[in-house]
C-alpha positions in Angstrom: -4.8 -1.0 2.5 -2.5 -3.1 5.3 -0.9 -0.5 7.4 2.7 -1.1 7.6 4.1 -1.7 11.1 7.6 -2.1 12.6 9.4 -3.4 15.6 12.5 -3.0 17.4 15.9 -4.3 15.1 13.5 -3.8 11.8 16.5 -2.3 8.8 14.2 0.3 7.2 15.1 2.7 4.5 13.4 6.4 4.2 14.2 9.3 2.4 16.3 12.1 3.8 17.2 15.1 2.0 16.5 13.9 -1.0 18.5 10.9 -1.0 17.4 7.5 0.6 19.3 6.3 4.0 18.7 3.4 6.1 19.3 2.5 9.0 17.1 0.3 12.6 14.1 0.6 14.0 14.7 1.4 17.5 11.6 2.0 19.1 7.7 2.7 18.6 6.0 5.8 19.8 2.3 5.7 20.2 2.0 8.5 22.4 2.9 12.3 22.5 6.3 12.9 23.6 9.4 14.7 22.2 12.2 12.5 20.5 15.0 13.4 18.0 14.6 17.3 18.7 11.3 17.6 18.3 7.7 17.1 19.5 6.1 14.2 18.1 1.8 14.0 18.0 1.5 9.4 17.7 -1.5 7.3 19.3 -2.0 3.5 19.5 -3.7 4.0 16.5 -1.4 6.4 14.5 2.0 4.8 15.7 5.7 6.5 14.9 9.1 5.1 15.1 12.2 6.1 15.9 14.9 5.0 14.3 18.7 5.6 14.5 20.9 6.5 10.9 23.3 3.3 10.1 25.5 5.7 8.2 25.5 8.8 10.5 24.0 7.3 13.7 22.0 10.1 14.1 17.9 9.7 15.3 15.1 10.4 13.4 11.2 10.1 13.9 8.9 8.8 10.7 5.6 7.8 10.3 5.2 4.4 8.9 4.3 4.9 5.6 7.3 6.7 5.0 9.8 3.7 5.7 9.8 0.6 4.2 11.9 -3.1 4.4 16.1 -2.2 3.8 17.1 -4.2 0.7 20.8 -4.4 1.3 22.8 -3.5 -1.8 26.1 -4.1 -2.7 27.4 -0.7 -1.9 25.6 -0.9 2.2 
């Protein structure tokens, strides 16, 4: 299986409380650090991204298999 990967200005989508939001990629972690409130455990190997909310502007951290490609929809 192809691991998904991301870069900067990438539109993702990803749950969130049980609804889907979407919003950009703004950066890739690959190493420990702390980001959107919390500590986050990424390698080289086992990468993270941070992205920012487009509807709430807020941050969030996800691994990659739990974003995937924004679709834009009529209602975006």
């Amino acid at each position: 299986m192809t691991k998904r990967s991301y870069k900067p200005g990438d539109e993702v989508e990803w749950s969130s409380h049980g609804s889907r939001t979407h919003g950009e990629v703004v950066e890739e972690i690959t190493s420990e650090t702390h980001a959107a409130g919390r500590k986050v455990t990424a390698s080289e190997e086992e990468p993270q991204y941070r992205v920012r909310s487009a509807k709430s502007g807020r941050a969030a951290v996800h691994k990659p298999e739990a974003l995937r490609r924004h679709r834009p929809s009529s209602t975006d």
